[in-house]
FIBA-265511 format. One record per residue: residue number from 1; x, y, z of N, C-alpha, C in turn; residue in three letters. Coordinates in steps of 0.2 Angstrom, whole numbers, plus 2048, in hexadecimal, padded with zeros to 3 digits. Example, Ala and Ser with C-alpha at 12.3 -4.5 7.8 and 13.67 -1.06 7.14 Angstrom:
2
[node 1,[842,7E4,827],[83E,7EA,827],[842,7F0,827],'ALA']
[node 2,[840,7F5,823],[844,7FB,824],[840,800,827],'SER']
***
This chain:
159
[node 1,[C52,C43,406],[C59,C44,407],[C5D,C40,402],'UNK']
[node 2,[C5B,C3B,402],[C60,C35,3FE],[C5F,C38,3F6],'UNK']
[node 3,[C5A,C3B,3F5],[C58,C3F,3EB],[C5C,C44,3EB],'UNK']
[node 4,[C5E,C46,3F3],[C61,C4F,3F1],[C69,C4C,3F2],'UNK']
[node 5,[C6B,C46,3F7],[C72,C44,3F4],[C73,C41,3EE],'UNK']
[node 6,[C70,C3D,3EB],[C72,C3A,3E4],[C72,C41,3E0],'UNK']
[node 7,[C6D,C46,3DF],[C6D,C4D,3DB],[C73,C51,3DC],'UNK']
[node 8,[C75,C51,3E3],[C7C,C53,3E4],[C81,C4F,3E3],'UNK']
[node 9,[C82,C49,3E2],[C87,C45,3E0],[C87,C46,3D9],'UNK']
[node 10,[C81,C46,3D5],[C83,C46,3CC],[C84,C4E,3CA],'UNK']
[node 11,[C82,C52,3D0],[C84,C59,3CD],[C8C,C5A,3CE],'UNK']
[node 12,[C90,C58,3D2],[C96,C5A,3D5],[C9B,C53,3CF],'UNK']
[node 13,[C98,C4D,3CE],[C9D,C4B,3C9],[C9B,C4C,3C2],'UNK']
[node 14,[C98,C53,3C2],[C97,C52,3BA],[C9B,C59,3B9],'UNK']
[node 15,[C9E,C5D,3C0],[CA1,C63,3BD],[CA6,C66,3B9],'UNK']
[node 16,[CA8,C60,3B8],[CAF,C5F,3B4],[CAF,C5E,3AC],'UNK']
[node 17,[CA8,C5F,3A9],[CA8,C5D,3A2],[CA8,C64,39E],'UNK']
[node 18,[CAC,C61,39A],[CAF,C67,394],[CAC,C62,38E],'UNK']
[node 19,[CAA,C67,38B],[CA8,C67,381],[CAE,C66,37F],'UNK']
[node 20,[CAF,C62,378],[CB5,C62,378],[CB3,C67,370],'UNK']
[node 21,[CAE,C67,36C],[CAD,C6D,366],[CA8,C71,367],'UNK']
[node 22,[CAD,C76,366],[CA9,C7E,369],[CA2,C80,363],'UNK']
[node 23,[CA0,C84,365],[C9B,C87,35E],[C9E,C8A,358],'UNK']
[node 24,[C9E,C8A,354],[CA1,C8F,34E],[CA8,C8B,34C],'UNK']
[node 25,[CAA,C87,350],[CB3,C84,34D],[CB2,C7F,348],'UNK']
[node 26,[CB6,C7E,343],[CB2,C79,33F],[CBA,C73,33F],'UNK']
[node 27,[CB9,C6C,341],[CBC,C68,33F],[CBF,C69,339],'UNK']
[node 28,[CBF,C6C,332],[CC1,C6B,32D],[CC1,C71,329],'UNK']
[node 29,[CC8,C74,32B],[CC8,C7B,328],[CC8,C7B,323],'UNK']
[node 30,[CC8,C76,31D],[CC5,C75,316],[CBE,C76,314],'UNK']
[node 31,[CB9,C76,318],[CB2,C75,31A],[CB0,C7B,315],'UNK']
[node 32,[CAB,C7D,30F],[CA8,C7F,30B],[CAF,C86,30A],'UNK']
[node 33,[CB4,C84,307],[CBA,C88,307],[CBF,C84,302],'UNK']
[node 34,[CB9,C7D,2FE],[CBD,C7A,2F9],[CB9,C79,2F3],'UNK']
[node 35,[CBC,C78,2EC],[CB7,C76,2E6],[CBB,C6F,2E5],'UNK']
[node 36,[CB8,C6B,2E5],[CB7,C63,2E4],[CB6,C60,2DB],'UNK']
[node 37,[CBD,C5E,2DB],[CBC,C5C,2D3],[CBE,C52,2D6],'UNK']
[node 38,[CB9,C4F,2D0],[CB8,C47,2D1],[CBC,C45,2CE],'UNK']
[node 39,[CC2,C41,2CE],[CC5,C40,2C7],[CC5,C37,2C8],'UNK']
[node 40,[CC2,C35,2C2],[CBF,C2E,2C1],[CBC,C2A,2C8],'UNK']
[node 41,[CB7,C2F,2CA],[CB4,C2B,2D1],[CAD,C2D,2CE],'UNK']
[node 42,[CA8,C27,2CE],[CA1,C27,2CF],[C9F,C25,2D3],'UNK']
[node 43,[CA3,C22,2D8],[C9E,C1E,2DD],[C98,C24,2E3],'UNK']
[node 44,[C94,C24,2E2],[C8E,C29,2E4],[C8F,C28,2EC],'UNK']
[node 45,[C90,C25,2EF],[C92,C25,2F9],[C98,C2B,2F8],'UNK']
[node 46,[C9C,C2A,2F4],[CA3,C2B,2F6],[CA3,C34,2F5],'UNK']
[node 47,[CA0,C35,2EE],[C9D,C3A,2EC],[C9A,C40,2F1],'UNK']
[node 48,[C96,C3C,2F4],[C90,C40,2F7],[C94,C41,2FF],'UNK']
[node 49,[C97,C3D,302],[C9C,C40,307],[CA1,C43,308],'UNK']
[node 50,[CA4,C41,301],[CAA,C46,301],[CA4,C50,300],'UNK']
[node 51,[C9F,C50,2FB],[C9E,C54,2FD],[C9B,C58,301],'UNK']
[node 52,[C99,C54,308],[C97,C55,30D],[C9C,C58,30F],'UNK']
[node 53,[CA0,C56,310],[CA7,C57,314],[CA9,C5D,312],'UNK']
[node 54,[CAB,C60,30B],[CAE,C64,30A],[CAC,C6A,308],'UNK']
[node 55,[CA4,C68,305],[C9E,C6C,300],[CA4,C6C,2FA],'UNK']
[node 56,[C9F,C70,2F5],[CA3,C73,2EF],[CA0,C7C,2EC],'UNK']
[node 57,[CA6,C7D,2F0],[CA5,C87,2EE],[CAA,C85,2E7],'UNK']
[node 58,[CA7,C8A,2E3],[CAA,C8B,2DE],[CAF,C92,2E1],'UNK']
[node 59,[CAD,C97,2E3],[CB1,C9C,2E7],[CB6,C9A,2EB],'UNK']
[node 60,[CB9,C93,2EE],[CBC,C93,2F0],[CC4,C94,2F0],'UNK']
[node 61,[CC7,C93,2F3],[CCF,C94,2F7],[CD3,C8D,2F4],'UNK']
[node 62,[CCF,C87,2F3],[CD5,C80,2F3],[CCE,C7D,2ED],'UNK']
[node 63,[CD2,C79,2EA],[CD0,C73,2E7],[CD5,C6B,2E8],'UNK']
[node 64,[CCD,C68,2E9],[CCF,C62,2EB],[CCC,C5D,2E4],'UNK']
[node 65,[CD4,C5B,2E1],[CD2,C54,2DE],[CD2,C4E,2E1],'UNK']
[node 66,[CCD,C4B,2E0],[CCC,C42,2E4],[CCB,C3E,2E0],'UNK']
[node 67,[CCB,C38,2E2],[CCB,C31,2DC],[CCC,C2D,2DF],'UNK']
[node 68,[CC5,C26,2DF],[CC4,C22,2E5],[CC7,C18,2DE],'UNK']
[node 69,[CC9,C17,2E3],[CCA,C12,2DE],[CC7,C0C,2E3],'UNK']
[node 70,[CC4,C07,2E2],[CC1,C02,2E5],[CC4,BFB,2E2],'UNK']
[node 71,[CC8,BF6,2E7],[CC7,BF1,2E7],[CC5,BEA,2EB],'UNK']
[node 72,[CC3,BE4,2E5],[CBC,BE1,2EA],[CC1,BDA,2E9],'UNK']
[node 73,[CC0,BD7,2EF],[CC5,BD1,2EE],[CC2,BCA,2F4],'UNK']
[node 74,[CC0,BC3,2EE],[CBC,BBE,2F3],[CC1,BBC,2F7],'UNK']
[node 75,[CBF,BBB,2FF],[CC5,BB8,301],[CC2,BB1,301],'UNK']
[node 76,[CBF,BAF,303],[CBC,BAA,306],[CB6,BA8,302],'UNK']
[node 77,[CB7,BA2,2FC],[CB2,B9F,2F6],[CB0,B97,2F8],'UNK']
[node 78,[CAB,B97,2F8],[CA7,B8F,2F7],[CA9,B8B,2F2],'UNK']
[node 79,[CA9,B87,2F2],[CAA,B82,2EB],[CA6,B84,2E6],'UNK']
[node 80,[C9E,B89,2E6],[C9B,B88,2E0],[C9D,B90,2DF],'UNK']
[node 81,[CA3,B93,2E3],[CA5,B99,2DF],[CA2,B9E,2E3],'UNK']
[node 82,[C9D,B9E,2E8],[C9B,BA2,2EB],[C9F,BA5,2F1],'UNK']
[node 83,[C9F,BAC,2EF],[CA1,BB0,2F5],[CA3,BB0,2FD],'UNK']
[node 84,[CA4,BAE,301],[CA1,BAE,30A],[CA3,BB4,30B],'UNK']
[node 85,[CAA,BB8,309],[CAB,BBC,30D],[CB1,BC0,308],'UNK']
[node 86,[CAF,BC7,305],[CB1,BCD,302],[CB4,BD0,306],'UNK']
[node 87,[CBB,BD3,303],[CBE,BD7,308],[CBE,BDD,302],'UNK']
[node 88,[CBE,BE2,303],[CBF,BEA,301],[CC2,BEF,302],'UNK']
[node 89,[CC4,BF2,2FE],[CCB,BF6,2FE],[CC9,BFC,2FB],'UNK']
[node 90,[CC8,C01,2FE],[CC7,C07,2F9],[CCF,C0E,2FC],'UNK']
[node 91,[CD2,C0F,2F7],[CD7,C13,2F6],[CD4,C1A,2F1],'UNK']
[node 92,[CD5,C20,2F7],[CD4,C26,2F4],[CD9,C2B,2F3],'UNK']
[node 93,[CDA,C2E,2ED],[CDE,C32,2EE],[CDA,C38,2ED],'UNK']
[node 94,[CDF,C3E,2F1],[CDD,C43,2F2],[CE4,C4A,2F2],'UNK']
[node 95,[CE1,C4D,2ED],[CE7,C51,2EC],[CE3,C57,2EC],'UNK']
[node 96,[CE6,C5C,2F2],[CE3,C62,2F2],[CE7,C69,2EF],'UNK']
[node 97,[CE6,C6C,2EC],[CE7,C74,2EA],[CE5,C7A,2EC],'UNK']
[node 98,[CEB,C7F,2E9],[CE8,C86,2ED],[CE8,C8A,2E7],'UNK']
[node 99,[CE1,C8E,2E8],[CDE,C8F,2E2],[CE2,C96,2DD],'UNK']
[node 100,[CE4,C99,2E2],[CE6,CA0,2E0],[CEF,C9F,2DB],'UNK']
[node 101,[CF1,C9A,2E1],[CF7,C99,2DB],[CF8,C92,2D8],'UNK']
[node 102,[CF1,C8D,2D7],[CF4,C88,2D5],[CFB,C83,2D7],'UNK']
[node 103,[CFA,C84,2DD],[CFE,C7F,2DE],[CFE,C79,2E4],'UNK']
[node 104,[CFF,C74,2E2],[CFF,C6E,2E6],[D00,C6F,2EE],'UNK']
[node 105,[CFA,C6E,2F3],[CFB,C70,2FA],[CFD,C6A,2FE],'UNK']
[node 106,[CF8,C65,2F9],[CF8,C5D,2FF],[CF8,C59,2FC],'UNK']
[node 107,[CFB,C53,2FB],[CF8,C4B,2FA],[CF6,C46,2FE],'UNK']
[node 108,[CF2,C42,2FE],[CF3,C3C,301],[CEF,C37,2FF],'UNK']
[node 109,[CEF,C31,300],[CEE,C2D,2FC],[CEA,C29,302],'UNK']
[node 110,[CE6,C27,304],[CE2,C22,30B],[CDE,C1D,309],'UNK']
[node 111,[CE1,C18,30C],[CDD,C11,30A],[CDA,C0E,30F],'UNK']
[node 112,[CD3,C0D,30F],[CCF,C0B,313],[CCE,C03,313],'UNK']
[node 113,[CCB,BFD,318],[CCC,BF6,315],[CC3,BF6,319],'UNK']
[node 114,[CC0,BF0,315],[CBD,BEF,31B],[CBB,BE7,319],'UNK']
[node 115,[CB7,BE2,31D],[CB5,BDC,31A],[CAD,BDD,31A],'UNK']
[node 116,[CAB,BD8,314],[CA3,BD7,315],[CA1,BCE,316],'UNK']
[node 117,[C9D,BCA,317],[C9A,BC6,316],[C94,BC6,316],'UNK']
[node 118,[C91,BC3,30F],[C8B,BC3,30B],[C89,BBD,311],'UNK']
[node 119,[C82,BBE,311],[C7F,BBA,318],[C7B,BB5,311],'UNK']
[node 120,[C76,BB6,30C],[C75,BB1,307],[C76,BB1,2FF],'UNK']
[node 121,[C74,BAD,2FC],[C73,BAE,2F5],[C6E,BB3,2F3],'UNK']
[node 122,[C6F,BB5,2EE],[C6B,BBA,2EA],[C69,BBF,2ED],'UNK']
[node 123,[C64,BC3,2ED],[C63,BCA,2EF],[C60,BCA,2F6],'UNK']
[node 124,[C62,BCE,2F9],[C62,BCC,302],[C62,BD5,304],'UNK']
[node 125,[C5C,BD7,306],[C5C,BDF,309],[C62,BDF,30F],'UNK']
[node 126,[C62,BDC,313],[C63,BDC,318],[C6D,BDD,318],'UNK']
[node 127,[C6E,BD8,314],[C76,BD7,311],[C77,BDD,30D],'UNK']
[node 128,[C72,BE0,308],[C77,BE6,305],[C76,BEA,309],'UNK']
[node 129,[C70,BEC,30D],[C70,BF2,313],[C78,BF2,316],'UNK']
[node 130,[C79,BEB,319],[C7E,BE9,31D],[C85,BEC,319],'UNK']
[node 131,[C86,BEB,312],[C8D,BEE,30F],[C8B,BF5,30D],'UNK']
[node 132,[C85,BF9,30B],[C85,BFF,30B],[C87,C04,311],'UNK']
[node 133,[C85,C00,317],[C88,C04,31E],[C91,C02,31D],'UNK']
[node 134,[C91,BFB,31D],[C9A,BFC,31E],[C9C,BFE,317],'UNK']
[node 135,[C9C,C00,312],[C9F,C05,30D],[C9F,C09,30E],'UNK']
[node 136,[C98,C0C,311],[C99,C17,312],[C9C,C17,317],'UNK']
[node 137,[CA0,C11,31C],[CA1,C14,324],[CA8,C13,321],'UNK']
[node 138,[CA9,C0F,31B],[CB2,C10,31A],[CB3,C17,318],'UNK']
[node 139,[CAE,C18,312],[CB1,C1F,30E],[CB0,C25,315],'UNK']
[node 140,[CAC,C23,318],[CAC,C2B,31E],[CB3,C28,322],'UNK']
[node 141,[CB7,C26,322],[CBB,C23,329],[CC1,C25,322],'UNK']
[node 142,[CC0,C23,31B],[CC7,C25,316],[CC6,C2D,318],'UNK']
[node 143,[CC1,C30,317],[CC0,C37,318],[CC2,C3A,31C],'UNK']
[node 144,[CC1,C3A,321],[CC2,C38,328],[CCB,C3B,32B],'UNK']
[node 145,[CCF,C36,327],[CD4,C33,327],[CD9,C38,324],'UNK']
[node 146,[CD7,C39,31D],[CD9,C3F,31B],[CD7,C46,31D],'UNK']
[node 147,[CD2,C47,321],[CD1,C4D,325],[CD8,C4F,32B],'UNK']
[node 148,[CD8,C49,32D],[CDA,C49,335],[CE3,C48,330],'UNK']
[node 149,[CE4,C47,32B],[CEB,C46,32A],[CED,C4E,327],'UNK']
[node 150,[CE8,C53,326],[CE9,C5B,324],[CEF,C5C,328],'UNK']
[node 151,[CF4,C60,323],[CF9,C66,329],[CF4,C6B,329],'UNK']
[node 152,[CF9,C6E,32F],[CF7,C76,332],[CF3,C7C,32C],'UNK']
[node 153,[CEF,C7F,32F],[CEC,C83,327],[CF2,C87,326],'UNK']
[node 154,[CF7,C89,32C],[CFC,C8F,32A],[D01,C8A,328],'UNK']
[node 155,[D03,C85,329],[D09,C81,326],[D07,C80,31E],'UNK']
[node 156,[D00,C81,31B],[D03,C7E,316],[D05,C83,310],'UNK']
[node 157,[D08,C7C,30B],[D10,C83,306],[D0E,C7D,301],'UNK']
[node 158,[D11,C82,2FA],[D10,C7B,2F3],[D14,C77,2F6],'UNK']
[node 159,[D16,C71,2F3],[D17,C6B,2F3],[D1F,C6E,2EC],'UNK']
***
């Protein structure tokens, strides 16, 4: 009796849950519907997300120019010059087009912050793992940022 009331109590409060993404909708109506040009960015995280994000169709509708610029800045130095704690700044611009009549649809410009502390001297697995997670978790959160700052796909008009 008590397993068929609990099974009746998790059935009746769970009738109320909604999906909030359907199948087929895609977060990002840019999604394999843009050709991706690098302008002075090599850094291979940023690269390899922004083309996840957008793919690169040469057939596409819009091109996106992007350009990551990175800066590294010690806050906090030992007497013998060593590091405690790196704070990072990666500013991306990202200037989108429409391919048919070349003209300017979007800019924006998003700056991401984040801090590191190197935990020892010299080469340490553990420490770089630890800034390779928070670097690719700013560039997807920059990316992120400029997704969710898109106008409406019918709003947009040249600049």
């Amino acid at each position: 009796m008590r397993v068929f009331l609990l099974f009746l109590f998790f059935l009746t409060s769970c009738n109320n849950i909604e999906f909030i993404l359907k199948d087929g909708v895609s977060s990002n109506p840019y999604k394999n519907n843009t050709s991706v040009i690098f302008d002075k960015t090599n850094e291979e995280v940023f690269i390899k997300e922004v083309l996840s994000t957008f793919g690169n169709n040469t057939g596409s509708d819009y091109i996106l120019i992007v350009s990551l610029k990175e800066q590294k800045e010690n806050r906090l130095v030992k007497k013998n010059q060593v590091a405690e704690k790196i704070d990072y700044e990666l500013t991306a611009d990202y200037k989108m087009f429409y391919k048919k009549t070349s003209c300017n649809i979007f800019n924006k410009k998003i700056i991401t912050k984040f801090s590191f502390v190197p935990k020892s001297f010299g080469y340490n697995f553990g420490t770089d793992k630890s800034l390779e997670r928070l670097y690719a978790g700013s560039v997807k959160k920059n990316i992120q940022n400029f997704i969710n700052s898109f106008p409406d796909k019918e709003k947009v008009d040249c600049l």
